[in-house]
N, C-alpha and C positions, 0 to 999 in steps of 0.2 A: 569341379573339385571333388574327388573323393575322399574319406573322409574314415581313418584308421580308427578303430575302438580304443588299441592300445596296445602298447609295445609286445611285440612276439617272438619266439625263435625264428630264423627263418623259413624252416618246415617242420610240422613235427610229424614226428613218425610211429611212435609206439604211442599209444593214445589207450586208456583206462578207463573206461565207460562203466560210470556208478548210478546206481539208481538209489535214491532211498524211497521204500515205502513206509509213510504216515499213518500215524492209527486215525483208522476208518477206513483207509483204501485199498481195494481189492487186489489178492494176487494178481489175478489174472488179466485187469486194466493196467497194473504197472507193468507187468509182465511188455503187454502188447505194447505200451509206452516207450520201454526200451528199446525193444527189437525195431520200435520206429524210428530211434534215435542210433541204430547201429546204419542204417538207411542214412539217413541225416549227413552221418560223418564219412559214409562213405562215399556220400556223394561230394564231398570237400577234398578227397583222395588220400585221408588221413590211413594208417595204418592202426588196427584196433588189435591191442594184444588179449584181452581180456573184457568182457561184459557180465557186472555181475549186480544182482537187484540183492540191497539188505534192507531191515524191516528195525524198526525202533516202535520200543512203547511208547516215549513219550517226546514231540517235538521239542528241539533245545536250539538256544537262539545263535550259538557260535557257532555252530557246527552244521546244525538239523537234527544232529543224533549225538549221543553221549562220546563222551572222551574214548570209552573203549572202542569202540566201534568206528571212530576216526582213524587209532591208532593201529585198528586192524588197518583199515582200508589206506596210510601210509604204508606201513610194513605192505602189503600186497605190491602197492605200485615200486616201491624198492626194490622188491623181490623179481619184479618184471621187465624189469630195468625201464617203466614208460616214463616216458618224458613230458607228459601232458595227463592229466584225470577230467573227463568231461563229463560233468552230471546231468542225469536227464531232467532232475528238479531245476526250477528256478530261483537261481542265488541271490539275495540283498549282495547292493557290496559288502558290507564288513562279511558278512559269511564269504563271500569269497575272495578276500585278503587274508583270513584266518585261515582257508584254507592251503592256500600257496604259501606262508608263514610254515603252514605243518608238514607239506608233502615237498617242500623246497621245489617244486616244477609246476607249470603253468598250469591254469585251472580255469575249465572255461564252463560255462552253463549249457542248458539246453537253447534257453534266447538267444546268446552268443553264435552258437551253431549256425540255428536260423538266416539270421541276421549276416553271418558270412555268407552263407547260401548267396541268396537274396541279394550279397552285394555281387558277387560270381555271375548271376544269369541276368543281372540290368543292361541294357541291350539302349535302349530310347532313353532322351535326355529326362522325361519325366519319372522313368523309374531308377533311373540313375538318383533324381533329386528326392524321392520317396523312401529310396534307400538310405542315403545319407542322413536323412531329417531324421529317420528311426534310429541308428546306429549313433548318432550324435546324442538321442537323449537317453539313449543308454549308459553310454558314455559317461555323461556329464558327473554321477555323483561318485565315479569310478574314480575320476581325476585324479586323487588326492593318490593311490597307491601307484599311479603311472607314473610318478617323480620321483619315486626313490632312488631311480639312476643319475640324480643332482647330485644326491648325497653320497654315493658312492662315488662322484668325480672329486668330489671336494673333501675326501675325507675320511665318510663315516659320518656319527650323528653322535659322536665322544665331545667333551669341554675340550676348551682350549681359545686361546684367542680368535686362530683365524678357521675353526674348525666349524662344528657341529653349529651351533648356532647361527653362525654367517651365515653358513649353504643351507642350514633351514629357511631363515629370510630371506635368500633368492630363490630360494624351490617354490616358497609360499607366493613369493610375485611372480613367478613364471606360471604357475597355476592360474592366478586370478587374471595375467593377462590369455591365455587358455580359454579360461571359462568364458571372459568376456569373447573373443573372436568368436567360439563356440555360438553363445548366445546369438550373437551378431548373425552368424551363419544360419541358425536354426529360423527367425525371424525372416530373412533373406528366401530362405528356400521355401515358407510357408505364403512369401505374398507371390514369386512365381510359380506355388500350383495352385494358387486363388485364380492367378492369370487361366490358366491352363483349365480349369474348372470350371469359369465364365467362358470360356470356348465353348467347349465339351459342350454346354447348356445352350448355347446360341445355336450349335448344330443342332442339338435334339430339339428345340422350339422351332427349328425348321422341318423336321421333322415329323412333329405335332400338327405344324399348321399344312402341311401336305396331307396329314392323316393315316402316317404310316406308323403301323403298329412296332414294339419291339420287344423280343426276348434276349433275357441275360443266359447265358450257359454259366452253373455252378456249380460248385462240387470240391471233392477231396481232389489234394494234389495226386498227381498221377493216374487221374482215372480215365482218359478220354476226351476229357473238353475239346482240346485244342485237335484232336483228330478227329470228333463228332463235326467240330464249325468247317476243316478242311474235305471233310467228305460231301456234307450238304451245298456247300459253296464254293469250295476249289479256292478256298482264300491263300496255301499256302501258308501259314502259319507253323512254325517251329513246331513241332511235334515228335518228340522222341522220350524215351522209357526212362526218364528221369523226373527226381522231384524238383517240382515250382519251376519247370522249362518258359511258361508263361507269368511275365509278370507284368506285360499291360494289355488292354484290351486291344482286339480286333474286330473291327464290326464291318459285317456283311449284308446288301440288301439280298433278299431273294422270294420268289413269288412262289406262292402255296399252291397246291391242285386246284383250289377254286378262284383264284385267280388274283386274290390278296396280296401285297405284298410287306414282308417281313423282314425287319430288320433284324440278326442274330450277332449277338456279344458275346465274345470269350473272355472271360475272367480272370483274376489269378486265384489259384487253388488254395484250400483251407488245408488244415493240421489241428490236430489234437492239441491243444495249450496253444494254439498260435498265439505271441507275445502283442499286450491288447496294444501298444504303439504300434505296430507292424497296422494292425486294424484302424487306426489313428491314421497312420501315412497314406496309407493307398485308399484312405476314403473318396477321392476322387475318382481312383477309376473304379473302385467299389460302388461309388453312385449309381452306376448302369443297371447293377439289380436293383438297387432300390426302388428306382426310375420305371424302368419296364414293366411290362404292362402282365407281364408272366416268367416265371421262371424255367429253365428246366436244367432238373437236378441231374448229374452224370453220376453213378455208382459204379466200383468194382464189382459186381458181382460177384466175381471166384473169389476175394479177398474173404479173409473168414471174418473179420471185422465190418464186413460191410455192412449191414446194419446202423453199429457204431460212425461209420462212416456220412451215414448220411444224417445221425443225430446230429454229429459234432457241425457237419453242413449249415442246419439249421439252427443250430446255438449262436455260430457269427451271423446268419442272416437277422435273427431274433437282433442283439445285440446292435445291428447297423437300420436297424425298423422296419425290415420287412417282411416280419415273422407271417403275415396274415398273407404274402404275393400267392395268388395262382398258379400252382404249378404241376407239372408234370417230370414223372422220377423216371430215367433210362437206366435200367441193367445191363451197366457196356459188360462186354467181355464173358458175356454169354457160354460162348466156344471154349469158355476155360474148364466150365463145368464138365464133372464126369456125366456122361450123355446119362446113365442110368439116376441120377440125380437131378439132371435139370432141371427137370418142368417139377418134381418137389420143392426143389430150396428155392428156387423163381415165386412160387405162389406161396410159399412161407415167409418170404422177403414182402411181396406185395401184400399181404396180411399186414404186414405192420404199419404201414405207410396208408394216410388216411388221401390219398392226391392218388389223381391217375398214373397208370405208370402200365411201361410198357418193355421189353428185350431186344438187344441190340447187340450186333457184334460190328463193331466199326471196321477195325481191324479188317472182315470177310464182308465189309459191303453190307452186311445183311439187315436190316429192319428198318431202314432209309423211308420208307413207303409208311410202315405204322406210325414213324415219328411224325413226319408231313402231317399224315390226317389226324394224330394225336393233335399238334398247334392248329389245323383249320379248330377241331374242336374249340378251342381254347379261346380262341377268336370270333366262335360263333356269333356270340351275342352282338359283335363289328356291323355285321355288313346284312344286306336283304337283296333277294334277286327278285326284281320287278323286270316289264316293259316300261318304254317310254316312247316318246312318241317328241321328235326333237326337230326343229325347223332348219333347214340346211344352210340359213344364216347365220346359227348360233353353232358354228365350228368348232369355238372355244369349248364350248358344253362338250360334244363328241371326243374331243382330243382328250378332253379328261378325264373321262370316263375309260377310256382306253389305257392313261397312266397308272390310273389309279385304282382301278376295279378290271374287272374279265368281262370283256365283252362277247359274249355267244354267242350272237347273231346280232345281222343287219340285216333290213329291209328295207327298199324307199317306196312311199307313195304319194306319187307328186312331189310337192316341196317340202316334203317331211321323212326323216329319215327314222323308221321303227325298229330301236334297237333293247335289245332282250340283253341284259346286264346283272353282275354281281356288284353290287356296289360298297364302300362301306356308308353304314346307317348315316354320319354326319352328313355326307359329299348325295345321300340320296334324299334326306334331308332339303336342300337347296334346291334342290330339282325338280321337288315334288308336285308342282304345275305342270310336268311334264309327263308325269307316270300316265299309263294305262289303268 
């Protein structure tokens, strides 16, 4: 069941992109805030007549910003003929019923945006349910303004016997039966991704107990993820030049140059403000970074926020506890750079970033090999290349050694077969009666 926020035109089309900035907040972040959220709506295929950032001294709890400066930003959207004003801030409900109260046309948030997004690219029934769970508790304390098409059926909200006050009392029980279904559903869809979350864990403790390592792919939306995991592994995964095209994981096993094998997870991409419910619902398939044994961060590079990009990265990993994971940072999109710049803004980027980190054009194939031996790195500490020296009745030993480690060589002598092996440290560990 999908799961409406609340009543809409059926498209809308001139659309009012406001920003306010709050004292404290820099031009040039809100600046880049917007332009993110001009991205946002255009990925909903809204029509944008105007974007424009105003500044207030001092925060005001109706509005955000003083009367004047409402009544400009009505008068504008009149003058524009938009049919919609979507701000890049995040609105309380009353602020945004006060607001479509003032500019008489729909008024949506930045969360809002999102949240449409997100319900657009849900593809699998668990991001279907991730979605909804989010968008419902959004929802919820909205309720109360999504009914005033009761009172316009019955009326108005004037005295009278069979007026204003009746259809308030059935608007107020159509509400509360609402909030309860709501409730009801929000509950519902939280015990099946509990289900789906005890999966998830069951495989990964098979996982564990095989001894196969795993990295999370993370990152800003748009940067590569999902065409980094289809390059190295041919997974096939959705991959196209849009925001949040990825919104559950796919995980791929694949064996390293030294003979390890690596489980790699593709994630769903982060945002600047991403709405912390949003971080709430998909803790599930967000667990996979948690989980994993290392990270590795995907950046724009050519973005000029990039930087920025992979703080904001690390603020939801911080936030979901894995602020301390191992990781290694890729500068997808290398090739964007103007060549006479590359390799300067490349090692001014990796100046800031305290984790290894390495350049990559996915896109051109190209750095495929440093990433590889970036994760052997990373996995060092796993595994040790010994001999052993293995009886040719213990078959079981041999065969898994072969599954689960790189075998180099074989040799037999007599009834023992001498084999030269990467192993990992646990699995060489057991065996160690055997070593040479």
């Amino acid at each position: 069941m999908s799961f409406e926020i609340r009543e809409k035109p059926d498209m809308v089309e001139r659309a009012l992109l406001v920003g306010i900035a709050l004292p404290g907040e820099s031009r040039r972040e809100r600046e880049a805030l917007l332009a993110e959220l001009v991205d946002l709506v255009s990925n909903l295929g809204i029509g944008i007549v105007e974007s424009r950032l105003e500044f207030t001294r001092e925060m005001q709890a109706k509005y955000l910003c003083g009367i004047g400066k409402a009544e400009e930003i009505r008068a504008r959207a009149e003058e524009l003929g938009a049919d919609c004003v979507i701000f890049d801030n995040l609105l309380s409900p009353s602020q945004q019923r006060e607001w479509e109260k003032l500019v008489n046309v729909t008024v949506i948030d930045r969360e809002e945006v999102i949240l449409d997004i997100f319900a657009s690219r849900a593809r699998t029934r668990e991001a279907v349910m991730q979605v909804d769970l989010a968008r419902m508790q959004y929802a919820l304390p909205r309720m109360t303004g999504m009914w005033k098409h009761l009172d316009r059926q019955r009326g108005g909200s004037g005295g009278g016997k069979g007026g204003g006050a009746a259809a308030r009392g059935e608007g107020e029980k159509q509400i509360e039966v609402d909030r309860r279904l709501a409730h009801e559903r929000i509950e519902s869809i939280r015990a099946e991704l509990e289900v789906v979350r005890r999966q998830r864990g069951t495989q990964r403790k098979e996982r564990i107990r095989q001894g196969i390592p795993s990295a999370a792919i993370v990152g800003y939306t748009n940067a590569g993820k999902s065409s980094l995991l289809n390059l190295v592994t041919g997974a096939g995964v959705l991959a196209k030049d849009i925001l949040f095209a990825t919104l559950e994981t796919t995980s791929r096993k694949i064996e390293l140059p030294d003979g390890q094998p690596l489980v790699l997870t593709d994630t769903v991409g982060f945002i600047r403000n991403l709405p912390h419910r949003l971080v709430e619902a998909f803790k599930s398939t967000l667990e996979e970074a948690v989980l994993a044994d290392f990270l590795i961060q995907v950046v724009d590079a050519a973005d000029p926020d990039a930087l920025r990009h992979y703080e904001t990265t690390c603020e939801v990993l911080a936030s979901l506890g894995a602020a301390d994971k191992p990781m290694v940072v890729v500068w997808n999109k290398c090739d964007l750079l103007p060549e006479e710049m590359r390799e300067v803004t490349l090692d001014a980027l990796s100046a800031k970033v305290e984790c290894p980190s390495l350049s990559m054009s996915v896109l051109r194939e190209d750095g495929v090999d440093k990433l590889l031996r970036a994760c052997v790195e990373m996995m060092s500490h796993r595994v040790c290349r010994s001999s052993y020296r293995i009886p040719l009745s213990d078959s079981r030993t041999i065969a898994l050694m072969h599954r689960d480690g790189k075998v180099l060589s074989t040799d037999y002598d007599g009834n023992d077969a001498v084999v030269e092996a990467i192993l990992p440290k646990e699995f060489a560990a057991r065996i160690e009666h055997y070593r040479i």
